[in-house]
C-alpha positions as CSV (number, residue, x, y, z in Angstrom):
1,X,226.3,-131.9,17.9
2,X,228.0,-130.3,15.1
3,X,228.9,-126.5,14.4
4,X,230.5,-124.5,11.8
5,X,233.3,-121.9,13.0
6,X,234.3,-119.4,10.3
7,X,237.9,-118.6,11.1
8,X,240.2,-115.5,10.2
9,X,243.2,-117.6,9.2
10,X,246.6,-115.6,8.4
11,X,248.2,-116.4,5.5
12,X,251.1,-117.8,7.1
13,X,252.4,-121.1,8.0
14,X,251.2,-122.8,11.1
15,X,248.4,-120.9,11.0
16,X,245.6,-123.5,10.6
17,X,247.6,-125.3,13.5
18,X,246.9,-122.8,15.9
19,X,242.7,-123.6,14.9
20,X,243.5,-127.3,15.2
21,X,245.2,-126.9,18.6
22,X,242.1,-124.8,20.2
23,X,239.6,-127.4,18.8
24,X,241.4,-130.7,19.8
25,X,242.3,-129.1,23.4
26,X,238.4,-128.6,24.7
27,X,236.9,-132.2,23.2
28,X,236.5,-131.1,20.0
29,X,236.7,-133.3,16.8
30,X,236.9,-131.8,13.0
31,X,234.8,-133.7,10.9
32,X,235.6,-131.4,7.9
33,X,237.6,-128.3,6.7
34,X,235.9,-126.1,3.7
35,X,237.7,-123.1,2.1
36,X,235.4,-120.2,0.0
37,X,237.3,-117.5,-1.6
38,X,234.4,-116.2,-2.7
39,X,233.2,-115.1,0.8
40,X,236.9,-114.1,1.9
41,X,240.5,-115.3,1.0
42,X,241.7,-115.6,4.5
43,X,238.3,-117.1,5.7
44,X,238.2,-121.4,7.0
45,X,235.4,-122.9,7.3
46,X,236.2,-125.5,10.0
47,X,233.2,-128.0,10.9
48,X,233.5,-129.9,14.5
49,X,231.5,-132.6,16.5
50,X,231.5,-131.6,20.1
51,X,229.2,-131.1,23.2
52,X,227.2,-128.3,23.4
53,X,229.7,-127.1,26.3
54,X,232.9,-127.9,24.5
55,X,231.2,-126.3,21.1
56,X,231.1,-123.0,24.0
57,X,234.8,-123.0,24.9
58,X,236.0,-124.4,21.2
59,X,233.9,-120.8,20.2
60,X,236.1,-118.4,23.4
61,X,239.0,-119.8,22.1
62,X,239.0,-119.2,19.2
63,X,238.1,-116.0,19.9
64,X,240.4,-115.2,22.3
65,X,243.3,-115.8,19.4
66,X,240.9,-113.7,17.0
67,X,240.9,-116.3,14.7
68,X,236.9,-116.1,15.4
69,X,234.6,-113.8,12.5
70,X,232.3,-111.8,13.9
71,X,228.7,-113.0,15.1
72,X,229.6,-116.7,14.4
73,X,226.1,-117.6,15.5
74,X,225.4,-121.8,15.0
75,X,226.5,-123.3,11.7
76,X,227.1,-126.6,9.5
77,X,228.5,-127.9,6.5
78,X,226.1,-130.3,4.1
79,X,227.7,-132.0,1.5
80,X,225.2,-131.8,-1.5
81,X,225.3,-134.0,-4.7
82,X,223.5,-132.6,-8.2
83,X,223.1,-135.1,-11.2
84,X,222.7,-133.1,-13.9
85,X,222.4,-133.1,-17.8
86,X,226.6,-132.8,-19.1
87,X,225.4,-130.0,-21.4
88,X,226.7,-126.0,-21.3
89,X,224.4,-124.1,-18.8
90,X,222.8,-126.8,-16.8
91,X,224.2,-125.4,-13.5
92,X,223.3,-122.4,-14.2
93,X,219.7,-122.9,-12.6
94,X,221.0,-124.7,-9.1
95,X,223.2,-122.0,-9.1
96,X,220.7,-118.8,-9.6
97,X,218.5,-120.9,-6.7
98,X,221.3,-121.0,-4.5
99,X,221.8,-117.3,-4.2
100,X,218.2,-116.5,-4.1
101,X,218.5,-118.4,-0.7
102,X,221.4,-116.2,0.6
103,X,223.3,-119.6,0.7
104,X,227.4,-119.7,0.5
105,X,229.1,-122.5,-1.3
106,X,232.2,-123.3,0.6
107,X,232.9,-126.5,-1.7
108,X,232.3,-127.5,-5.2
109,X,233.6,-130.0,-7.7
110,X,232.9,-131.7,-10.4
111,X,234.2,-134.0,-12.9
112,X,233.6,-135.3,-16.5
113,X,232.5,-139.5,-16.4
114,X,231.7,-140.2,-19.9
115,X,228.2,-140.3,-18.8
116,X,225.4,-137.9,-20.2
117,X,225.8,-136.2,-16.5
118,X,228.0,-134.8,-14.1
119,X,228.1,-134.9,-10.5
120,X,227.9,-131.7,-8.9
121,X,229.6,-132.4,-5.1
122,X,228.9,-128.5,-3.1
123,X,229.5,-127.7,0.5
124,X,226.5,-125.5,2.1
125,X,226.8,-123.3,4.4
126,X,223.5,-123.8,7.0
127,X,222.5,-121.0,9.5
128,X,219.3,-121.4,9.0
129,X,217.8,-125.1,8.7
130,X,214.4,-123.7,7.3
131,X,216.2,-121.9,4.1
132,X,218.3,-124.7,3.8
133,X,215.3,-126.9,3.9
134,X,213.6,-124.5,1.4
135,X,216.9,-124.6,-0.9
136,X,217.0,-128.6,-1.4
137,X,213.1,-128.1,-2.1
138,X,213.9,-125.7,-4.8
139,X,216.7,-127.5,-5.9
140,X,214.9,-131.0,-6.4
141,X,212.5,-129.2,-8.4
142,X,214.9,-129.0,-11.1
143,X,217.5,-131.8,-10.6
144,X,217.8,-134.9,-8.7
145,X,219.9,-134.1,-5.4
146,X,221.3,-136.0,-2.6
147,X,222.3,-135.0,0.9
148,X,225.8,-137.1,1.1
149,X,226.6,-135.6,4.9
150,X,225.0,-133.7,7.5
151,X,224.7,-133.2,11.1
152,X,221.3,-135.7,11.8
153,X,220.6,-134.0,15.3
154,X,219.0,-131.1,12.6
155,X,215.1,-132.4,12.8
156,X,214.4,-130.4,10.1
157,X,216.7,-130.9,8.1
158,X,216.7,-134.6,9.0
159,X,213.0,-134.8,7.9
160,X,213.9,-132.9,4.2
161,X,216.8,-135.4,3.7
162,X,214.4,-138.1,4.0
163,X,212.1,-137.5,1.9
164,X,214.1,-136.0,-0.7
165,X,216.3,-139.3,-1.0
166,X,212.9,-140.8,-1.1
167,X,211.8,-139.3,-4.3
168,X,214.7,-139.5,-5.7
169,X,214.3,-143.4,-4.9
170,X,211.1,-143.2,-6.9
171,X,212.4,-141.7,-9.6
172,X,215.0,-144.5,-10.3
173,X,213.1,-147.1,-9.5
174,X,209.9,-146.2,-11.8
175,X,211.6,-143.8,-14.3
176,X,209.8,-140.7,-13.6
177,X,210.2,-137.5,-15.3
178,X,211.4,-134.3,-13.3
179,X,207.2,-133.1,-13.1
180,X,206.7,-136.3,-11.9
181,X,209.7,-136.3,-8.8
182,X,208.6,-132.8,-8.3
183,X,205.1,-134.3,-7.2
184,X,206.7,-137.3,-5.7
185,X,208.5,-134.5,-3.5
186,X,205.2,-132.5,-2.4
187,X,203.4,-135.5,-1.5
188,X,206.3,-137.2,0.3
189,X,206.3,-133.6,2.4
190,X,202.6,-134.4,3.0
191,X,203.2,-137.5,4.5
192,X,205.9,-136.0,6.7
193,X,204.2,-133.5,7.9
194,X,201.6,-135.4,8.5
195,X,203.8,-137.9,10.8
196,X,205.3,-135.2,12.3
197,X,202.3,-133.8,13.8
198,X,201.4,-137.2,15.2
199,X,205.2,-137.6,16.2
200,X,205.4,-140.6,14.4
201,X,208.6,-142.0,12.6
202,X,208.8,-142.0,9.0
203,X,210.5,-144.9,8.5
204,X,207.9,-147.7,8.8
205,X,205.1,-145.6,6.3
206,X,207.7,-144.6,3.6
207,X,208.8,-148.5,3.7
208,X,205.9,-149.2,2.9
209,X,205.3,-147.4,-0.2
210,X,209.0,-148.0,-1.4
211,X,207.4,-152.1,-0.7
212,X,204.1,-150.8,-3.1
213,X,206.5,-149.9,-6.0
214,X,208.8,-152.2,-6.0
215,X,206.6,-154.8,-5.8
216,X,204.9,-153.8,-8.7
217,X,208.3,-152.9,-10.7
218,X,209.1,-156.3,-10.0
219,X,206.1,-157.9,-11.4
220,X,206.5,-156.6,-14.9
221,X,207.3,-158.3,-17.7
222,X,208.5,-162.1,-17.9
223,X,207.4,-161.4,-13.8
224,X,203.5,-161.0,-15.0
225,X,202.3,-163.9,-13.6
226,X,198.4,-163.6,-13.7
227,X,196.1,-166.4,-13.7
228,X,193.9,-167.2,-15.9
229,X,190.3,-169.2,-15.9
230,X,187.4,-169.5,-18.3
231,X,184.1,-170.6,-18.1
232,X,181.6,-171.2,-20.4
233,X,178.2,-169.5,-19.4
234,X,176.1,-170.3,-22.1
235,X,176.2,-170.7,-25.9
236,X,178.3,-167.9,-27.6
237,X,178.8,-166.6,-24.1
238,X,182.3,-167.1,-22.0
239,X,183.9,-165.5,-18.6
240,X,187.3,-165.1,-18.7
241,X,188.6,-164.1,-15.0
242,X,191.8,-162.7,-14.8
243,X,193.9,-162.4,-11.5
244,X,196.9,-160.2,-11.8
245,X,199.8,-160.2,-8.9
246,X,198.2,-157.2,-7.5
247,X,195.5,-154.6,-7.9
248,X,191.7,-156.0,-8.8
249,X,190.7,-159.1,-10.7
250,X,190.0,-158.4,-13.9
251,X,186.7,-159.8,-16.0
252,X,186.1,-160.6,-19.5
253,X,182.5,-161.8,-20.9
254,X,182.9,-163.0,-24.7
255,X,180.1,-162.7,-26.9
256,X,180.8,-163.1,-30.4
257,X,183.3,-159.9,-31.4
258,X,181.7,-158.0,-28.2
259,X,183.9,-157.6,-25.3
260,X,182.7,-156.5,-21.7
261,X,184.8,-155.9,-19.3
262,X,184.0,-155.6,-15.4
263,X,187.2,-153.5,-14.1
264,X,190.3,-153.3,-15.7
265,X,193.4,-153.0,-12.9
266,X,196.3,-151.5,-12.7
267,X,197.9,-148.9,-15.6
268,X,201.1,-149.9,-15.0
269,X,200.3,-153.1,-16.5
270,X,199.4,-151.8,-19.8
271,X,201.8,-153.5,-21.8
272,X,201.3,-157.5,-19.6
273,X,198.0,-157.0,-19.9
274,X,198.2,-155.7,-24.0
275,X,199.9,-158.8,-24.2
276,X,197.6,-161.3,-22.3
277,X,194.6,-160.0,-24.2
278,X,196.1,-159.9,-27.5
279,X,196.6,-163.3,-26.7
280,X,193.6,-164.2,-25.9
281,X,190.9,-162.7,-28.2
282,X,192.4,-162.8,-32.0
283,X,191.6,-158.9,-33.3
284,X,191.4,-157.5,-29.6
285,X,192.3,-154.2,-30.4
286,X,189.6,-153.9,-33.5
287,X,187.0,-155.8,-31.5
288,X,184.0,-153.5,-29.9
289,X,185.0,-153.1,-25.9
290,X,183.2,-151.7,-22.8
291,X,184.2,-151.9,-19.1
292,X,181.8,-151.7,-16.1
293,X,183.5,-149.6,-13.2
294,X,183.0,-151.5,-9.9
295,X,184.5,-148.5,-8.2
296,X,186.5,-145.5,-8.9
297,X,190.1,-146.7,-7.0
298,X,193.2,-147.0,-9.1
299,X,193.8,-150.2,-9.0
300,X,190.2,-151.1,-10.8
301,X,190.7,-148.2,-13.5
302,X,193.8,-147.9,-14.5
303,X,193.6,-149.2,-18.2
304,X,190.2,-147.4,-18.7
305,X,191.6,-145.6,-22.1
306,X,191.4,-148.6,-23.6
307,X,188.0,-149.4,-23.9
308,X,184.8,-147.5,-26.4
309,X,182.6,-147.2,-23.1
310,X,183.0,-146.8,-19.9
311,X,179.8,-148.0,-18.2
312,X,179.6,-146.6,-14.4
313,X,177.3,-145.2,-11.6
314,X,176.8,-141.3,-11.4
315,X,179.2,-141.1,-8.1
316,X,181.7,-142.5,-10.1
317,X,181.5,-140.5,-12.5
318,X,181.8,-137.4,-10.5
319,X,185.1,-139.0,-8.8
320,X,186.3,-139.2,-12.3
321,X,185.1,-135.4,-13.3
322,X,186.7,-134.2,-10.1
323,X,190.0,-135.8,-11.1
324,X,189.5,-134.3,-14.8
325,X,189.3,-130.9,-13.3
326,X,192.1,-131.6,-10.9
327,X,190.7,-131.4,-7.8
328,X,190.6,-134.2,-4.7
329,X,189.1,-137.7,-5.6
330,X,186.8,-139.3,-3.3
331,X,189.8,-141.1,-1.5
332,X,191.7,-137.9,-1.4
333,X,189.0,-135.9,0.8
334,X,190.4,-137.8,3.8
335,X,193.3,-135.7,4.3
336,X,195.2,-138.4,6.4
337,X,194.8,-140.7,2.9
338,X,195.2,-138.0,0.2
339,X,199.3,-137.9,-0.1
340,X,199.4,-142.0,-0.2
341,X,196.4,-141.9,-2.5
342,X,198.4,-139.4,-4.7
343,X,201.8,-141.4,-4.8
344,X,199.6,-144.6,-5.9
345,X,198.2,-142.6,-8.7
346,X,202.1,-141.7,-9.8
347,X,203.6,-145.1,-8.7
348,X,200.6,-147.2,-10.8
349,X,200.9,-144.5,-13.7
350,X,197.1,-144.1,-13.6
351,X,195.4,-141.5,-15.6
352,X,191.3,-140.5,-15.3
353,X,189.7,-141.2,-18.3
354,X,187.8,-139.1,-20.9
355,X,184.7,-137.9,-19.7
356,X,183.4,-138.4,-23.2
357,X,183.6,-142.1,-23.3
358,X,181.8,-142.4,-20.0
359,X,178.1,-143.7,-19.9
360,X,176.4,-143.0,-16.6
361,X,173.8,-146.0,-15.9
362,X,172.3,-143.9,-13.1
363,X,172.5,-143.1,-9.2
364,X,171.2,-144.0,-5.9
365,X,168.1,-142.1,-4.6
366,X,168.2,-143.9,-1.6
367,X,169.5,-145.0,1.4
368,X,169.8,-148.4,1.8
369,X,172.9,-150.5,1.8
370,X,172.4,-151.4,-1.8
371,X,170.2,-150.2,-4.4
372,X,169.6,-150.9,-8.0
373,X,170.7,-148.2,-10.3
374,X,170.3,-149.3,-13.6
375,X,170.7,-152.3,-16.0
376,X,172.8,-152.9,-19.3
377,X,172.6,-155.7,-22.3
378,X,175.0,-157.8,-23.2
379,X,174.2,-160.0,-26.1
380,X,171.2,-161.7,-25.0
381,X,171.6,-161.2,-21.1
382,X,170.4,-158.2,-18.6
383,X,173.1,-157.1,-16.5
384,X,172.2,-155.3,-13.1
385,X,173.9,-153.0,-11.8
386,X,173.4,-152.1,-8.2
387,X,175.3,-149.1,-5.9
388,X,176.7,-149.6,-2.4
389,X,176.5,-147.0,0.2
390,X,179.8,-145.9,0.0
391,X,180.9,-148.2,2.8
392,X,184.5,-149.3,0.9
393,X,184.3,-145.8,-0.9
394,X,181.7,-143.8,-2.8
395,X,180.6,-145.4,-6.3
396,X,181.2,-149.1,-5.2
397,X,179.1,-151.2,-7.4
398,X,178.2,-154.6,-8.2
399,X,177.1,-156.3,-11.4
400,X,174.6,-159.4,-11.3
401,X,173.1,-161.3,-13.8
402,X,170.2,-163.4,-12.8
403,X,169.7,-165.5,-16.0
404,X,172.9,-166.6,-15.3
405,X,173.1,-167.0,-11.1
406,X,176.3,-164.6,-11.3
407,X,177.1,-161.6,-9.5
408,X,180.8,-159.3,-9.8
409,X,181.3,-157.8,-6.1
410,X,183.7,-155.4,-7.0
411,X,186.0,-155.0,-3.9
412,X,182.6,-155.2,-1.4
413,X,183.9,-159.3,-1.3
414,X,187.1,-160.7,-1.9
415,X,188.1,-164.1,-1.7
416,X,190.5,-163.8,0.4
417,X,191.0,-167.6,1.1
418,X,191.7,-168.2,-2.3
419,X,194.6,-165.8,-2.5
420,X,198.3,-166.6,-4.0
421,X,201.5,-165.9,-1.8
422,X,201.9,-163.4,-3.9
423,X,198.6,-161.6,-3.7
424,X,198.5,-161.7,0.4
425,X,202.0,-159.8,0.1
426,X,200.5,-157.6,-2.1
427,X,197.2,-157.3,0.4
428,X,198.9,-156.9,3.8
429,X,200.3,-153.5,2.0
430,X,196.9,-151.7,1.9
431,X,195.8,-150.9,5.4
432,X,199.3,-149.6,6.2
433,X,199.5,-147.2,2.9
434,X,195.8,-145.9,4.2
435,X,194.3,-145.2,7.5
436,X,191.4,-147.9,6.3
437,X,190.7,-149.8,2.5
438,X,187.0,-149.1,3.9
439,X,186.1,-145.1,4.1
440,X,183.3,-146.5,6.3
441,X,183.7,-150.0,7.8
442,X,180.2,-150.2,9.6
443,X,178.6,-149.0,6.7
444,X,180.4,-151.5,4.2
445,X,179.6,-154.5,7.1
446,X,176.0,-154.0,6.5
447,X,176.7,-153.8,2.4
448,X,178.4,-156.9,2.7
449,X,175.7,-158.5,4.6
450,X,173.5,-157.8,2.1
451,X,175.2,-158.9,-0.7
452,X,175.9,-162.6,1.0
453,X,172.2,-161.7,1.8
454,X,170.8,-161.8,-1.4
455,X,173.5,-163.6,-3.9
456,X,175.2,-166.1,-1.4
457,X,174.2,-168.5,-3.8
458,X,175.4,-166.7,-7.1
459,X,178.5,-167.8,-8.7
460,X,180.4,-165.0,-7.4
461,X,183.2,-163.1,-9.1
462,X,185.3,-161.5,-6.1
463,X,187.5,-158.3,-6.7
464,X,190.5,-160.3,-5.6
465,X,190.7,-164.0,-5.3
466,X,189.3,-166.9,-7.7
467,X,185.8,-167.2,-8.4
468,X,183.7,-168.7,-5.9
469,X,181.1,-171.6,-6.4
């Protein structure tokens, strides 16, 4: 373990010696030496790994020379590291923080890089690991921070540190603003806590989501590599599936200029995706454009701004006002799922969309696995639109089109046979970022069955996966 001793040292020579001496005698090993004229000219702060029982006679010791302060109590030296703007007054802040918390700097120093920051390396003073935790909270609300050195056998401050390097981890990797670490920070805490009271270890769940953004970081650009397939349905009518690396497949029926869309992925993709339709209908972004929601998760509406309409079920629609109004989406009322739901959000750069482009085709009544809840036109074809039960998650929907023996399953089927190497990677994330993809897995086993039940021999266009028949 490690402690902090605040020594009286006489301004003499040899008198550090005489510290030294008493430490190395009883075990003890000085792992680093701060001075802070600020708290008193004659006052060492002298930081030692020992046992808890040499720590005791390290303590009489140094007492017994009155080197000792008073009421020494049980202390340690973190080494701290602020980026912040190289601008006048940007310390000022950190600084104003650190007294509120009572908190002595025995270290500080900084130099110009010919960077737009500087480096801010401080020595902290802990007594108490719960302000000290509460300081690097504060603190990472208004800079990035890193813990370079502290005594690990501190579970509370071991837990901060972790998390804190976490988000700022996020915030390289996706480019966040400060707002954006901030929340990255609260619901990295969530998660901790959360693991904490089941006395798991951190370290397999925050892997995890570091695995979620980078793999989608690493997807972008020349690394888009979605697939696409056309069909032609009928005359004047094509399907264009698109399957992204990750998140849901993405539909596209072609009707003259009309577009309709069934699902739209993930936001983070809004420039690949820009791209790849642009690309693919001349005029996209003056053509007329609707999406059909096939549920409300992320990773099916994150490019819903895009479109004039935003065709959906009333439950989806209520996820979406909820969100609007900032409260708890439907995947967010599980309180083991919420702070993983909320980092996808931030990591996928998803946004609800305007209530005001929404069209609500109508709810269930009922309660059976599926029910039919409306119907739409698209050129000269009906579209029906039947709700799940809420098995995967409230608002799940499915699309079918008799005329043309095709159904869209949404994520109530995916092909998961058909997947790329890339797409399983991508797959094997979600149950260990959620306690379950399915809210209800009994209840989405009997909407499943039904589906298969009554369009097994539909051309079927899976959430995930290539089309099927």
């Amino acid at each position: 373990m490690r402690s902090t001793y605040i020594t009286k040292t006489p301004d003499q020579a040899g008198a550090f010696l005489i510290s030294a001496k008493a430490i190395a005698e009883n075990g003890g090993n000085i792992v680093r030496v701060n001075y802070n004229k600020a708290v008193d000219e004659n006052a060492l702060f002298i930081e030692v790994e020992a046992t808890k029982e040499q720590q005791e006679r390290i303590a009489a010791r140094l007492k017994e020379v009155e080197y000792l302060a008073d009421d020494p109590g049980i202390r340690q030296i973190i080494l701290i590291e602020l980026k912040l703007p190289d601008r006048p007054g940007t310390l000022l802040p950190t600084l104003e923080v650190i007294k509120e918390h009572d908190v002595n700097i025995s270290y500080i120093n900084s130099q110009e890089n010919g960077t737009p920051y500087q480096n801010f390396k401080m020595g902290l003073v802990v007594e108490d690991s719960t302000e000290i935790k509460g300081l690097i909270d504060d603190i990472s609300k208004i800079c990035e921070v890193r813990v370079l050195d502290y005594d690990g056998s501190d579970h509370l401050l071991d837990s901060t540190v972790f998390y804190v390097t976490f988000a700022n981890e996020m915030r390289e990797l996706l480019d966040l603003s400060q707002n954006e670490t901030n929340a990255v920070l609260t619901y990295a805490n969530q998660v901790m806590q959360t693991l904490d009271e089941r006395e798991e270890s951190p370290e397999e769940a925050f892997a995890n989501i570091r695995q979620f953004a980078r793999f989608i970081t690493e997807h972008t650009g020349d690394n888009f590599e979605a697939k696409v397939t056309t069909r032609k349905l009928a005359d004047n009518l094509t399907l264009y599936a698109i399957e992204p690396p990750c998140g849901s497949n993405i539909y596209v029926l072609e009707h003259y200029d009309a577009l309709l869309f069934i699902d739209c992925g993930f936001g983070y993709f809004e420039p690949e995706m820009d791209d790849l339709l642009n690309g693919l209908f001349k005029g996209f972004s003056t053509r007329r454009k609707s999406v059909i929601v096939t549920n409300p998760d992320v990773d099916n509406c994150g490019l819903l701004h895009l479109f004039d309409t935003v065709y959906l079920g009333r439950n989806s629609y209520h996820n979406f006002e909820l969100e609007n109004r900032g409260k708890p989406s439907y995947r967010e009322r599980n309180e083991l799922d919420a702070p993983y739901v909320a980092l996808s959000k931030i990591i996928s750069r998803y946004e609800p969309p305007h209530l005001s482009r929404c069209a609500v085709i109508g709810k269930r009544n009922g309660d059976s696995p599926l029910e039919a809840i409306g119907a739409i036109r698209f050129g000269n074809w009906m579209f029906q639109v039947i709700e799940g039960a809420g098995g995967h998650v409230r608002g799940e929907t499915i699309v079918a089109c008799p005329d043309l023996h095709l159904v869209f399953t949404g994520d109530l089927f995916i092909n998961a046979a058909g997947l790329t190497d890339k797409q399983r990677e991508y797959e094997a994330l979600q149950p260990a970022l959620m306690a379950n993809t399915d809210v209800n897995p009994g209840l989405a086993a009997l909407c499943r069955n039904q589906l298969m039940t009554e369009y097994g021999t539909y051309t079927i266009c899976p959430g995930r996966g290539p089309i099927v028949g």
